[in-house]
C-alpha positions in Angstrom: 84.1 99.0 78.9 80.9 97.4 77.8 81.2 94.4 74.9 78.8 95.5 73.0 78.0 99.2 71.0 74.6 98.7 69.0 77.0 100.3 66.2 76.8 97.2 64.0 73.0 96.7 64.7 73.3 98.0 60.7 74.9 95.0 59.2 78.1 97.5 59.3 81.1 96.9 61.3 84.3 99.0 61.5 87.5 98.2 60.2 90.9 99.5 63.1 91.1 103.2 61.5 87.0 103.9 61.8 86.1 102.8 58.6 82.6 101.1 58.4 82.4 97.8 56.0 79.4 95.5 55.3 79.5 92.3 57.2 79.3 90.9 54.2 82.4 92.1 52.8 84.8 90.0 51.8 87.5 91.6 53.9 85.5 90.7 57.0 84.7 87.1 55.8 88.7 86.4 55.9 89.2 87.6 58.7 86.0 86.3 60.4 87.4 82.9 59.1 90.8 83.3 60.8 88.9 83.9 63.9 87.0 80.6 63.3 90.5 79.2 62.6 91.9 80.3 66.1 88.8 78.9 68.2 89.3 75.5 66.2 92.8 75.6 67.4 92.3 76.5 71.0 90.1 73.7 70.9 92.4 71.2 69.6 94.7 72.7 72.4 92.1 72.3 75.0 91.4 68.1 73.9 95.4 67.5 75.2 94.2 67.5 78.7 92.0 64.4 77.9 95.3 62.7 76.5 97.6 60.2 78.1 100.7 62.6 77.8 103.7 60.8 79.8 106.3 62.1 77.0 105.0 65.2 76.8 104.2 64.8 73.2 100.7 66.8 73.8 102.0 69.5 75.7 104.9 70.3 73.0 102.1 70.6 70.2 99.9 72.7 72.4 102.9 75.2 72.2 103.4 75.2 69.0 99.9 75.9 68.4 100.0 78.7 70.2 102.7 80.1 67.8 99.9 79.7 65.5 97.7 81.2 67.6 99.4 84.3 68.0 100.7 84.2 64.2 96.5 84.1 63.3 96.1 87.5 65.9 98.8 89.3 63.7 97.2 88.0 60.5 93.7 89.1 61.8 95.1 92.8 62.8 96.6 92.7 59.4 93.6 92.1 57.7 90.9 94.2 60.2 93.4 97.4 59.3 93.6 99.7 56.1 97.1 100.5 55.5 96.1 104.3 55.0 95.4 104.1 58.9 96.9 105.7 60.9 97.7 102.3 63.1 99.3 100.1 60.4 102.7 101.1 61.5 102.4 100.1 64.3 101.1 96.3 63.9 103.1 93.6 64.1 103.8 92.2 61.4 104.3 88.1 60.4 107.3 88.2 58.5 108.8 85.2 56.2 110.7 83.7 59.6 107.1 82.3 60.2 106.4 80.6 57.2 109.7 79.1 57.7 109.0 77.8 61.2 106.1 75.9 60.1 108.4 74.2 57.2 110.7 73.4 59.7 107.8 71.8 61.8 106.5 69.8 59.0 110.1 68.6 58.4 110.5 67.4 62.0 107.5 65.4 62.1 107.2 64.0 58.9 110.7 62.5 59.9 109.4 60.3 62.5 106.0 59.6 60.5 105.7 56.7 58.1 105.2 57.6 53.9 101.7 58.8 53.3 101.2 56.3 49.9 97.5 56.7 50.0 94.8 58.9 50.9 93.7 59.2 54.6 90.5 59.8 56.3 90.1 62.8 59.2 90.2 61.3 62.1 92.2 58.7 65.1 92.7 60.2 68.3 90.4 63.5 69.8 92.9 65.7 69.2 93.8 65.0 65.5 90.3 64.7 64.6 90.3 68.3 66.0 93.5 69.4 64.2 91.8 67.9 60.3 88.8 70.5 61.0 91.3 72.8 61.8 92.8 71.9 58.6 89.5 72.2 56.6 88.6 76.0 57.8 92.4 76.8 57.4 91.7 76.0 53.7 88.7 77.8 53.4 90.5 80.7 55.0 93.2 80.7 52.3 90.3 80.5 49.7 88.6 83.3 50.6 91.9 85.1 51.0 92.8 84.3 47.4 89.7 85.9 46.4 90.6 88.9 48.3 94.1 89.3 46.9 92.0 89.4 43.7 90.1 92.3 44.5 92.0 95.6 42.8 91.1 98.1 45.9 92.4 95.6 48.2 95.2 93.8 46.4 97.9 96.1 48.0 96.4 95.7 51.4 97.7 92.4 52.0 101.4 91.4 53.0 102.7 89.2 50.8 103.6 87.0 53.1 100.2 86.3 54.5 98.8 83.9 51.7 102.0 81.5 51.7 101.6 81.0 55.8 98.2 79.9 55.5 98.9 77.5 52.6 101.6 76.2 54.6 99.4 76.4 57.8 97.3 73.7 56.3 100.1 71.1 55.3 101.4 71.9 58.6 97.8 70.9 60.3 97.7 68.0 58.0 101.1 66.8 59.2 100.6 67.5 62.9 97.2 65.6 62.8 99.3 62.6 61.7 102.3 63.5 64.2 99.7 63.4 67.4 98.1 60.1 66.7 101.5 58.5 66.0 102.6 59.5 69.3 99.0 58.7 70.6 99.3 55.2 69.3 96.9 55.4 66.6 97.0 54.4 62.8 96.1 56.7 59.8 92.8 55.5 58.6 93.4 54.5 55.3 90.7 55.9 53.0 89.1 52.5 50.7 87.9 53.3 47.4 
């Protein structure tokens, strides 16, 4: 199978069903975004191997991102596929359990962080530096998402589910950006006004 098709030499590209959408369409930009999101991830992922991991501590985050990883697939399906196609039975779908997972998560590791009492600047170790950009482009994601949801002819496209796991997504970066360089040795760099 060859990667490429010519087909979107047209500025069009096709949704899973054969629909053809503008690149520019809004639909596209989510999930385009998500995609973004994923890459930022695996590299976050990738910067554990440059980490002094005795306790494993890197190597258990690199896991959980995964999760995320494959949770960010589903959403990306999700979005790339009209329900009136013929394949959106058979996608897998995200469900609440996942939103819950990340609360649980950001439970876990906010337990063995200090209280956040001021604002913090991006940044510490490699990997949490990575995990804060992550954070930022998760944001945009849910923004552009929001705008979506408000779009009438593609309102009922998206499960419900999908906008709460990516607001929580980006508490749940925040938090494990703090959780790494705690374990890393590093202090939160305390924004000064």
């Amino acid at each position: 199978m060859k990667i490429y098709t010519r087909q979107g030499d047209d500025g069009t590209t096709g949704l899973f069903g054969g629909q053809r959408i503008s690149k520019a369409d809004g639909r596209l930009e989510c999930y385009g975004t998500i995609d973004e999101l994923n890459a930022a991830l695996g590299l976050a992922a990738a910067g554990s191997t440059a980490v002094q991991n005795p306790t494993g501590d890197a190597d258990a985050l690199v896991r959980r991102l995964q999760a995320v990883q494959n949770d960010l697939f589903v959403i990306g399906s999700l979005l790339a596929t009209p329900r009136t196609s013929a394949g959106w039975q058979k996608l897998p779908q995200l469900g609440e359990s996942a939103v819950g997972r990340l609360e649980q998560e950001i439970d876990a590791a906010e337990a063995e962080l200090p209280a956040l009492g001021n604002f913090i600047l991006p940044g510490g170790a490699e990997m949490a530096a990575r995990l804060h950009m992550a954070r930022t482009i998760c944001r945009r994601a849910e923004r552009l998402l929001v705008s979506l949801v408000g779009q009438a002819d593609v309102r009922e496209e998206i499960p419900p589910e999908v906008l709460p796991y990516l607001n929580r997504l980006g508490d749940w970066l925040f938090v494990q950006a703090r959780w790494i360089n705690r374990k890393l040795g590093e202090t939160d760099i305390l924004w000064k006004r």
